[in-house]
C-alpha positions as a printed Julia matrix, in Angstrom:
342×3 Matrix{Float64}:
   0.0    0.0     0.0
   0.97   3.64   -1.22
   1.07   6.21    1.54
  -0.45   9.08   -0.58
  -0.08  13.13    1.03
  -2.92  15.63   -0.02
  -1.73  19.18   -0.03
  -4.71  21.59   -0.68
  -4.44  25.57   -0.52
  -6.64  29.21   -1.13
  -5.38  32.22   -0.69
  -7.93  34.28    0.67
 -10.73  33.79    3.27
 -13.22  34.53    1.12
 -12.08  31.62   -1.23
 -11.82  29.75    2.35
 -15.95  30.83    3.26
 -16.88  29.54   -0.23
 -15.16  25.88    0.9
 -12.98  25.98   -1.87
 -10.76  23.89    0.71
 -13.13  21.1     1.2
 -13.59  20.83   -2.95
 -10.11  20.41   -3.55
 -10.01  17.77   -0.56
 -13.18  15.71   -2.32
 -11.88  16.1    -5.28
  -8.38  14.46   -4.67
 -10.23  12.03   -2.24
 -12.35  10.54   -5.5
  -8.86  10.35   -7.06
  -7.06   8.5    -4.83
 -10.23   6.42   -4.51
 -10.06   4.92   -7.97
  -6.02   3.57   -7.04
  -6.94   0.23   -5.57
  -2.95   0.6    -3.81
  -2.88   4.08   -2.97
  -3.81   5.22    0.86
  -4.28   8.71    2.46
  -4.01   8.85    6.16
  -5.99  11.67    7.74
  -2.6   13.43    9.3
  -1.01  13.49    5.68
  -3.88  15.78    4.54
  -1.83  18.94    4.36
  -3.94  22.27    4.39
  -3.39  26.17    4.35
  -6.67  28.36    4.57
  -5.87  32.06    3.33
  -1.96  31.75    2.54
  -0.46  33.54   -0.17
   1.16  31.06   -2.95
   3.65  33.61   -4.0
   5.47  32.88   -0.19
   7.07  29.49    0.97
   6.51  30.6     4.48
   3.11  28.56    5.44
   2.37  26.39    8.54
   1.1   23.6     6.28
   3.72  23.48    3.29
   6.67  23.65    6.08
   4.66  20.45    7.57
   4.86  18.13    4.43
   8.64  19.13    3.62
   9.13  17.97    7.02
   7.08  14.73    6.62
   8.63  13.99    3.14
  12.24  14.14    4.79
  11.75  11.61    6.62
  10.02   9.27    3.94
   6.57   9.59    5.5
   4.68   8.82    2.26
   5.63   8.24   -1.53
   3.43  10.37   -3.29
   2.25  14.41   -2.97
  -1.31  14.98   -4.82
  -2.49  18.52   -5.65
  -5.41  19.79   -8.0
  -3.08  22.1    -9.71
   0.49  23.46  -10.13
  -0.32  27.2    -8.84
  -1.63  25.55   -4.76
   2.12  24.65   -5.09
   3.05  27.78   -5.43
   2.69  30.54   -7.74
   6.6   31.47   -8.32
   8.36  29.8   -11.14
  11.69  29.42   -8.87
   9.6   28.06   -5.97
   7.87  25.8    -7.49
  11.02  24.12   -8.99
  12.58  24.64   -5.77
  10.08  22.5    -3.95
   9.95  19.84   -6.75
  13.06  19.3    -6.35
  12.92  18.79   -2.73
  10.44  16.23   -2.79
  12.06  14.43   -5.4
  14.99  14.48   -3.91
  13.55  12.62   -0.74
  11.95   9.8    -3.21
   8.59  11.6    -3.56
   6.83  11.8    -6.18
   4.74  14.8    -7.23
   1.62  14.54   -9.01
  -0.96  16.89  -10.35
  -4.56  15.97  -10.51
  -5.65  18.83  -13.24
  -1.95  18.75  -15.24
  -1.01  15.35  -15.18
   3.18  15.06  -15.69
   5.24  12.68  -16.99
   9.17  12.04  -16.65
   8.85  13.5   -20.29
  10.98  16.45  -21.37
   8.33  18.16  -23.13
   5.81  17.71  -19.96
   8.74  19.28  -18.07
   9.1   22.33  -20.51
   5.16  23.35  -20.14
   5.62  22.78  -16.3
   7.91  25.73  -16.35
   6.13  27.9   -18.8
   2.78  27.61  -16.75
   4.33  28.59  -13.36
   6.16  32.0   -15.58
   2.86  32.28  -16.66
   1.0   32.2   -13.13
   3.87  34.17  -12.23
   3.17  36.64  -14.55
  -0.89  37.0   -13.8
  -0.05  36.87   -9.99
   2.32  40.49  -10.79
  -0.27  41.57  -13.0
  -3.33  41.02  -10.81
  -1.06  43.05   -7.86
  -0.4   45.74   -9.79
  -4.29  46.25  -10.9
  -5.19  46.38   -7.51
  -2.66  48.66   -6.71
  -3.49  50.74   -8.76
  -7.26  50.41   -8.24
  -6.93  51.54   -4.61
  -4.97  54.36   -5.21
  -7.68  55.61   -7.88
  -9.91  55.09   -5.31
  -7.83  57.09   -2.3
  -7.36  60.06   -4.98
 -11.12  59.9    -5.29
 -12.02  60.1    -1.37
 -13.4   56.76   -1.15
 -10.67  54.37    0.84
  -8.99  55.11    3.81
  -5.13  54.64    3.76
  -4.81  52.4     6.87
  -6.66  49.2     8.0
  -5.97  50.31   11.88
  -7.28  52.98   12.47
  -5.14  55.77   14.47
  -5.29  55.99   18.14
  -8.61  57.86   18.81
 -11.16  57.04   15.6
 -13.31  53.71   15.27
 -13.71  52.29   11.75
 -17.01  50.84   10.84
 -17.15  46.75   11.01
 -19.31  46.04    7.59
 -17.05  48.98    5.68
 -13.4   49.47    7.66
 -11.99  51.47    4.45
 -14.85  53.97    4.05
 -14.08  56.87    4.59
 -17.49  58.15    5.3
 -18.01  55.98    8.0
 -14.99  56.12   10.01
 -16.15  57.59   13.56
 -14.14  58.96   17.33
 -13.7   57.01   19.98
 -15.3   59.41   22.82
 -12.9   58.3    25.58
  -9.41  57.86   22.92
 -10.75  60.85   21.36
 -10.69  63.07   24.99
  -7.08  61.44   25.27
  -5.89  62.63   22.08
  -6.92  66.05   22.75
  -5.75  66.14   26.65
  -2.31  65.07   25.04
  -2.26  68.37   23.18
  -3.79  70.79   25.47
  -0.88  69.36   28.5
   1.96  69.61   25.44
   1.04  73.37   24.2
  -0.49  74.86   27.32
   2.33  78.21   27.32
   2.15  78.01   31.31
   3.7   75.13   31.54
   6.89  73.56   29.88
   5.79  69.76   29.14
   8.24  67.8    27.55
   7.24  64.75   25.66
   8.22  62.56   29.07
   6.37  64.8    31.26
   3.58  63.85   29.09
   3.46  60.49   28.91
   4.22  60.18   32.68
   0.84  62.11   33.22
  -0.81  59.57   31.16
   0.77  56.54   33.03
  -0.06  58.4    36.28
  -3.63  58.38   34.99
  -4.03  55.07   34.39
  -4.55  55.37   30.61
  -3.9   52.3    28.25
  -1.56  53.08   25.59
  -2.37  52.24   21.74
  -1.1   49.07   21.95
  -3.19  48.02   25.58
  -0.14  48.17   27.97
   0.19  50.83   31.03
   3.39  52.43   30.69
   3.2   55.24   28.16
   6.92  56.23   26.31
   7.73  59.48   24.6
   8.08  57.99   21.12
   4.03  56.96   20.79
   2.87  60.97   22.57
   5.08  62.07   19.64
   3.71  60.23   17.32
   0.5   61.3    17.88
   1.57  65.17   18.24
   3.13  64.59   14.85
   0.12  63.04   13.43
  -1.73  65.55   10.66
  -4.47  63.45   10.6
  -6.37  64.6    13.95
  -6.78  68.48   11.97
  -9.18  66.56    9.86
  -6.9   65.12    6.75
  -5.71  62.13    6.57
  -2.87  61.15    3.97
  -1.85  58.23    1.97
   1.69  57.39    0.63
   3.65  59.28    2.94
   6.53  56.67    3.29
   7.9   53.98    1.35
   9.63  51.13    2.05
  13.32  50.62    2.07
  16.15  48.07    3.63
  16.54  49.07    7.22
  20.02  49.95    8.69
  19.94  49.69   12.08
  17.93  48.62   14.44
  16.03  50.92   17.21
  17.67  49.28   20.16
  20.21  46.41   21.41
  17.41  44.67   23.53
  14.77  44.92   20.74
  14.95  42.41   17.45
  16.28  43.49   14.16
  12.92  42.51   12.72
  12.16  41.88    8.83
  15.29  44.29    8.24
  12.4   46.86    6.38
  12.13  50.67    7.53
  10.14  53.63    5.85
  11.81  56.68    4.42
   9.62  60.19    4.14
   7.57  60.51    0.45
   7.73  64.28   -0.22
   4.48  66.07    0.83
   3.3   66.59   -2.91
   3.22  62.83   -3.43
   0.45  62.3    -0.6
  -2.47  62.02   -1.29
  -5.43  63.38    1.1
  -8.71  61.95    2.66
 -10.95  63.94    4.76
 -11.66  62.71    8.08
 -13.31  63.85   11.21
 -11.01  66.3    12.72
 -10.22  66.0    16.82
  -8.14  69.51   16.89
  -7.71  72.73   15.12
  -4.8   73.46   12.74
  -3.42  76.6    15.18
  -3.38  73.8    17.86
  -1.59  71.34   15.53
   0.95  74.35   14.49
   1.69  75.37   18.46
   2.32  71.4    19.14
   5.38  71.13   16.0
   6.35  75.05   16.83
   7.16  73.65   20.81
   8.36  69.93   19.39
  10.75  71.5    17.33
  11.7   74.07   19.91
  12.45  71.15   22.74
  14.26  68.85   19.94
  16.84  71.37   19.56
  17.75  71.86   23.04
  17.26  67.85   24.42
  20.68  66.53   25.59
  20.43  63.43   23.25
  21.46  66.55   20.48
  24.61  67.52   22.07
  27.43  65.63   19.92
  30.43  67.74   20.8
  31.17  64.68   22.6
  31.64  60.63   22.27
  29.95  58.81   24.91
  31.28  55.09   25.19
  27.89  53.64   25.72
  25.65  56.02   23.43
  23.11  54.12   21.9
  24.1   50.67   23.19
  22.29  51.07   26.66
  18.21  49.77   27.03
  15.47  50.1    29.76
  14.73  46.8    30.55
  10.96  48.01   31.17
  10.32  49.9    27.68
  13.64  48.93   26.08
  14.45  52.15   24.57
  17.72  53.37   24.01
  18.96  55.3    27.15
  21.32  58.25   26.26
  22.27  58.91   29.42
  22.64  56.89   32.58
  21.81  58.33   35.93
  23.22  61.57   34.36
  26.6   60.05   33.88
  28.7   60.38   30.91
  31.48  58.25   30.02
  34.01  59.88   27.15
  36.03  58.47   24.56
  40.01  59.61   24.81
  40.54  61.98   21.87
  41.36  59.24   19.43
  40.02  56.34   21.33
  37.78  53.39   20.33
């Protein structure tokens, strides 16, 4: 008896509601069915609901490559090339795997032989698939951005700290909404930063806020000085929110020595006549938005971390170990560098 492995795939969850999963599955099922020596045990039924084919990455593909290195079954059945994956080089990538470990790969809708020729149009259909899978992105790329220019999708599917998107319609525009209590926070954050009778600084601020017990935009309790200016450098609470103001590039660095280097991606500024704007329902006045860079700007050019006529030995390299952010200074101790040293 064969030990057969079923590896079924959609890329979406709306393919997934429509049980496009469970018709592959019957569908190699009657297949296997008409083998009289083939044999499909239920754990070698390999499935990924809503998983891109254009990434290796997925919980149930890394499970069969696992399985078929250790000689688990003989045989892989799919309905189609493209649930293998939808990049030419992956796909011969993971063919060649599997052969490799004695497995043979079989595909119910494109049947292949050991022939040359079968081979050949193997490797034209996934450049093809390739091809529609770039094309297809770059339609609805530039679909939504006809439809940001036009007013009617919002840039971001989380909404800023302080506004509630709508549940049945989370990119319309129209029906974006405050958060009453986030909303009150967002505009206490301002009033404590610009009130001219006082001189808050952006970690006098978010101690108040810790002090008051309010939950940060993430849920936790301790407030830092990078997410209050975030939000006092946010445009969007004046009423206009903007798409495209970054783009992606290969990151350098990363923020701190206790945090992870991450997908080694950061964003780099667009410049301001490349947004594009979307009205939204404003939560201050531009004056207020103007005093709040006006004293940013001020306090950024006096801070301490801004005073480089010296090297300090452990500049940058130093982390809380409650928020781990870089510390620039340590208990208001500064350690120099020799003139010359390392």
């Amino acid at each position: 008896m064969m030990e057969v492995a079923l590896y079924v795939r959609v890329s979406t969850n709306r393919q997934h509601q429509q049980e496009t999963i469970a018709q592959q599955i019957a569908c190699l099922r009657e297949h296997v069915a008409t083998q009289p020596d083939w044999h499909v045990a239920e754990e070698h039924v390999y499935r990924d609901d809503g998983y891109s084919g254009a990434k290796l990455n997925r919980p149930g593909l890394d499970r069969l490559r696992d399985r078929a290195a250790v000689g688990a079954f003989a045989r892989v059945l799919m309905t189609a090339p493209d649930r293998l994956a939808r990049n030419y080089v992956h796909q011969m990538l993971l063919l060649e795997e599997l052969t490799q470990h004695g497995c043979q790969v079989e595909f119910l809708e494109r049947p292949m032989s050991n022939d040359p020729h079968d081979h050949l149009l193997l490797q034209i259909r996934g450049a093809v698939a390739e091809y529609e899978r770039t094309l297809i992105a770059d339609r609805m790329r530039r679909g939504r951005q006809a439809k940001i220019r036009s007013g009617l999708l919002l840039p971001w599917t989380v909404p800023p700290y302080g506004y509630l998107l709508d549940p049945e319609c989370p990119r319309d525009p129209s029906r974006l909404r405050l958060d009453p209590v986030k909303a009150a926070v967002v505009t206490q954050i301002f009033a404590w930063y610009t009130d001219p009778q006082t001189a808050n600084t952006l970690y006098g601020v978010a101690k108040r806020l810790t002090d008051a017990q309010f939950p940060t935009p993430m849920g936790q309790s301790r407030w830092n000085a990078s997410s209050v200016r975030g939000m006092l450098r946010n445009a969007v609470y004046t009423g206009m929110a903007h798409s495209g103001k970054s783009h992606p590039v290969p990151a350098r660095q990363r923020k701190s020595a206790l945090r992870p280097v991450g997908p080694g991606v950061s964003h780099r500024p667009t410049p301001p006549e490349d947004w594009l704007p979307i009205p939204v329902p404003a939560l201050i006045s531009q004056a207020t938005f103007d005093a709040a860079q006006e004293r940013l700007e001020r306090n950024s050019r006096t801070a301490r971390r801004n005073n480089t006529t010296y090297q300090y030995l452990l500049r940058g390299l130093v982390s809380c170990g409650q928020c781990h952010l870089v510390l620039r200074f340590i208990n208001d101790v500064r350690v120099m560098l020799p003139p010359g040293g390392r």
